[in-house]
C-alpha positions as CSV (number, residue, x, y, z in Angstrom):
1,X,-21.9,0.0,-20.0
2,X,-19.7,-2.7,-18.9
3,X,-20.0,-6.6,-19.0
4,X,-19.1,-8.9,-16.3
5,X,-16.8,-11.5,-17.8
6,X,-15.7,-14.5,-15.4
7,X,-12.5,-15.8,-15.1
8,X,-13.2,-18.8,-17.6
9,X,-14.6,-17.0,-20.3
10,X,-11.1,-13.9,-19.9
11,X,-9.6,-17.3,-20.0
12,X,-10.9,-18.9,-23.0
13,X,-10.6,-14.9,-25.2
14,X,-6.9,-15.1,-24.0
15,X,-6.5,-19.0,-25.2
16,X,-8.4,-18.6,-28.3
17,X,-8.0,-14.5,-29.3
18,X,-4.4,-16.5,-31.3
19,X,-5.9,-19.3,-32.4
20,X,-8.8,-17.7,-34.3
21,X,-6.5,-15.1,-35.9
22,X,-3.9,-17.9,-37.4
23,X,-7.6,-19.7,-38.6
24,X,-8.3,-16.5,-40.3
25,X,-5.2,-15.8,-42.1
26,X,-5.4,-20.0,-43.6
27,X,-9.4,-20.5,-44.0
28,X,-8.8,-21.8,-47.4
29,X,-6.7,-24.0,-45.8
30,X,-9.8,-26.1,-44.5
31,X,-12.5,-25.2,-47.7
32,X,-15.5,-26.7,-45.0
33,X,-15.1,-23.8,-42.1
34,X,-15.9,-20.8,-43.6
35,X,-19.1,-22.1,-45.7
36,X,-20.4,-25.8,-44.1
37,X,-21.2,-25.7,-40.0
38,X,-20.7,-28.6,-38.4
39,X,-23.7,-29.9,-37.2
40,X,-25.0,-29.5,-33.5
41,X,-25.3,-32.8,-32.3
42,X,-21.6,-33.6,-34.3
43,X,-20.7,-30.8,-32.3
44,X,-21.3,-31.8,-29.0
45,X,-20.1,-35.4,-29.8
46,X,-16.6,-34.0,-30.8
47,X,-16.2,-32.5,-27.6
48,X,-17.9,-34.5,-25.6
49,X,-15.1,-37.0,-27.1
50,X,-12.4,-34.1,-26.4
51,X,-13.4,-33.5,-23.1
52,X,-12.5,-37.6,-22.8
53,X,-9.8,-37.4,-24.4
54,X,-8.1,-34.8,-22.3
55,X,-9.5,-36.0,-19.2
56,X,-10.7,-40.1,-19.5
57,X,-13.6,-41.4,-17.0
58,X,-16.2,-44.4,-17.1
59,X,-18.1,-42.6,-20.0
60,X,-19.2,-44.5,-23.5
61,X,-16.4,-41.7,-25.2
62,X,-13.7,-43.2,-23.0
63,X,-14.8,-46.9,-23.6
64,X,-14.9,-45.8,-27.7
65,X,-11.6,-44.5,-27.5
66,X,-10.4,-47.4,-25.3
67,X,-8.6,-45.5,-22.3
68,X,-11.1,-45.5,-19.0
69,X,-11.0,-44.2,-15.4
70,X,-12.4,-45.7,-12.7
71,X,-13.6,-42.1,-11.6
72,X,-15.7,-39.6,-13.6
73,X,-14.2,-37.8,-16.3
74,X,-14.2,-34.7,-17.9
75,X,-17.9,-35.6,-19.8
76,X,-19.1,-36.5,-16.7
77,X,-18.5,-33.5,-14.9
78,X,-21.7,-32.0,-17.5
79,X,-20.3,-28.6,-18.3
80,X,-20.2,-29.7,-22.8
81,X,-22.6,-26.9,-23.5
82,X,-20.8,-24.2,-20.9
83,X,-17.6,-25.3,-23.1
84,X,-19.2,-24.5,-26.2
85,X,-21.0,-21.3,-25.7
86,X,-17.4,-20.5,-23.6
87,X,-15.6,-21.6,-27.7
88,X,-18.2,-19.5,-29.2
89,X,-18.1,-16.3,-26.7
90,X,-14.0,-16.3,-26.6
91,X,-14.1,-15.2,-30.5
92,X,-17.1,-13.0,-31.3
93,X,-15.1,-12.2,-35.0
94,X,-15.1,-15.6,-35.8
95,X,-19.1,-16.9,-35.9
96,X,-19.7,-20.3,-34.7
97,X,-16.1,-21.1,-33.6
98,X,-16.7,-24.4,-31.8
99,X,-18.1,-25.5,-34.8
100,X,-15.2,-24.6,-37.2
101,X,-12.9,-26.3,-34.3
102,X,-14.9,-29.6,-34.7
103,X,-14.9,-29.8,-38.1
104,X,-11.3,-29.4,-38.3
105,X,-11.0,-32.1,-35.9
106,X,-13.1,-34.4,-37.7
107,X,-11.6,-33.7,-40.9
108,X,-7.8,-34.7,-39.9
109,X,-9.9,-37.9,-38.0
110,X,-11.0,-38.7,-42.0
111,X,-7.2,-38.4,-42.8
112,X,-5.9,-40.6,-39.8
113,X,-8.5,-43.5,-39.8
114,X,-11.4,-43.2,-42.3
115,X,-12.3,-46.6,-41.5
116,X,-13.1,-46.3,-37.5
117,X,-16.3,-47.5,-36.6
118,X,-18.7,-46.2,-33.5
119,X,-22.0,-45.5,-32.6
120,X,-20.9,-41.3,-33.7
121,X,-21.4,-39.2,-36.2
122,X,-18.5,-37.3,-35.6
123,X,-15.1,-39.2,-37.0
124,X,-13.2,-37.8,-33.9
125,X,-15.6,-39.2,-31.6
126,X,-14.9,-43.0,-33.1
127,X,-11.1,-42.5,-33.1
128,X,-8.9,-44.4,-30.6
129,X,-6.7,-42.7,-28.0
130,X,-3.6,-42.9,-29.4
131,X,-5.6,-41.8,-33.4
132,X,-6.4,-38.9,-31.3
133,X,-3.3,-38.0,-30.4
134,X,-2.2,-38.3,-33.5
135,X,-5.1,-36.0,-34.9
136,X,-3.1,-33.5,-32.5
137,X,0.2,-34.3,-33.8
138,X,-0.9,-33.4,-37.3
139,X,-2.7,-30.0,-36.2
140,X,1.0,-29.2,-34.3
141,X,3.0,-29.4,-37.3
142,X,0.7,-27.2,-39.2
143,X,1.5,-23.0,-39.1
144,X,-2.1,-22.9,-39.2
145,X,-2.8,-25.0,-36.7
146,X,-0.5,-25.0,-34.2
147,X,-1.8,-22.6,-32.1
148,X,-4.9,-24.3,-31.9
149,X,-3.4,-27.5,-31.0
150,X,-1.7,-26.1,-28.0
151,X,-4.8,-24.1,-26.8
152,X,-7.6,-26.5,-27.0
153,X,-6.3,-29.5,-24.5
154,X,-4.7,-26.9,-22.0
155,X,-8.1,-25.3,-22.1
156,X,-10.3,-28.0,-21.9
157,X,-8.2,-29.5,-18.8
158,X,-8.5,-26.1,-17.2
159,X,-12.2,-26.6,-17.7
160,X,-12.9,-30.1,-16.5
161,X,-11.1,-28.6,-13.5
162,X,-13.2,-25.8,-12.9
163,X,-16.9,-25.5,-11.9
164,X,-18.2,-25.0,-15.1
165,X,-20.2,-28.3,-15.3
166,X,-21.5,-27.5,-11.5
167,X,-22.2,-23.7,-11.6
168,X,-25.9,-21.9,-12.4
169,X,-25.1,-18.6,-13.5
170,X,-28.8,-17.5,-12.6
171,X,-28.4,-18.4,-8.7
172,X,-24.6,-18.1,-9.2
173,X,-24.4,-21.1,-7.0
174,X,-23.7,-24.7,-7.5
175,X,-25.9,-27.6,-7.9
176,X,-23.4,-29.9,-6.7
177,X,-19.9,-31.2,-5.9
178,X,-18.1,-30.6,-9.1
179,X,-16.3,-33.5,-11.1
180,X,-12.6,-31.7,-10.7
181,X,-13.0,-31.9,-7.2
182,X,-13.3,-35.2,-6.2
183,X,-10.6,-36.3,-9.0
184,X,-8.5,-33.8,-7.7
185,X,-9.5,-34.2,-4.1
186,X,-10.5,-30.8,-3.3
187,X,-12.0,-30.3,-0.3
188,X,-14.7,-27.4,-1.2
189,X,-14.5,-24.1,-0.4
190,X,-13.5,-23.1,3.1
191,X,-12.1,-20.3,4.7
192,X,-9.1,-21.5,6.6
193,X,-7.4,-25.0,6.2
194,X,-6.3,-26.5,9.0
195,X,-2.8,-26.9,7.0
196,X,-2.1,-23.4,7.4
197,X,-2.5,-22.5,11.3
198,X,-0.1,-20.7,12.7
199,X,1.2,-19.4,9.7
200,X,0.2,-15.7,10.4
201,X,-0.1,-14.4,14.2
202,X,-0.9,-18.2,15.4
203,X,-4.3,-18.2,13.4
């Protein structure tokens, strides 16, 4: 039997295959991830506020964290719950991975600022730009971490940027322009650009 696996999700096992291993090897390291799951809402509010941080928009996470775009961001391209299940797929050995990821994220967001206020229940979620940044800095200079704190905002930038948010997998079709195109000014898909005639036999 074989199983399709698109190029997010060979992606995301490549990104994360490292970063779960060094988790493994430290779990004592954090005593909440093995035993205590993050909540699901908590969940979706710590990326949600990662997706912002990595890529800022217009959204209430970007106002929180006090850097906004005039243009949609990486929350409002709608693909939380494809980045998730994408977290969660990537590491089959390692149950429930996006929620180990955001409970490690709001735990170092305790140790930053334990007194930043927002509407969240997540402590990442109601950290400032540069506190988040700084939640980063902390995972780098870890062994156990580092890994992680390389992989997660490369990956979630690749993600913004892909047709994640925009793609049913049922029709295998999209319901619409994707965010990462219009902030990157991508055309759509076409087959020729106008930019390359004449490049092989005049066409």
């Amino acid at each position: 039997m074989t199983t399709r696996v698109s190029r997010r999700g060979f992606v995301g096992q490549m990104m994360f295959a490292s970063a779960g291993a060094a988790l493994l090897q430290a779990r004592d390291l954090f005593g909440k991830c093995g035993s205590e799951a993050a909540a699901a809402d908590v969940v979706h509010e710590t990326f949600n506020a990662l997706l912002a941080f990595v890529v800022p928009g217009r959204d209430e996470y970007s106002i929180q964290q006090g850097d906004v775009a005039s243009d949609p961001g990486g929350v409002e391209a709608g693909g939380v719950d494809a980045l998730i299940a994408t977290v969660d797929e990537s590491t089959p050995y390692f149950p429930n991975f996006s929620s180990v990821i955001a409970t490690i994220l709001n735990d170092v967001a305790m140790g930053i600022n334990p007194l930043a206020v927002g509407p969240y229940a997540s402590a990442f979620a109601r950290l400032s730009g540069p506190e988040k940044a700084a939640v980063f800095q902390y995972l780098d200079s870890n062994d156990a971490t580092k890994v992680l704190a390389g992989v997660l905002p490369a990956f979630v930038a690749f993600f913004v940027y892909s047709e994640a948010g925009s793609f049913d997998p049922i029709t295998r079709s999209l319901t619409g322009a994707p965010v990462g195109w219009a902030i990157s000014n991508y055309s759509g898909v076409s087959d020729g650009r106008d930019e390359f005639l004449g490049y092989f036999k005049g066409k």
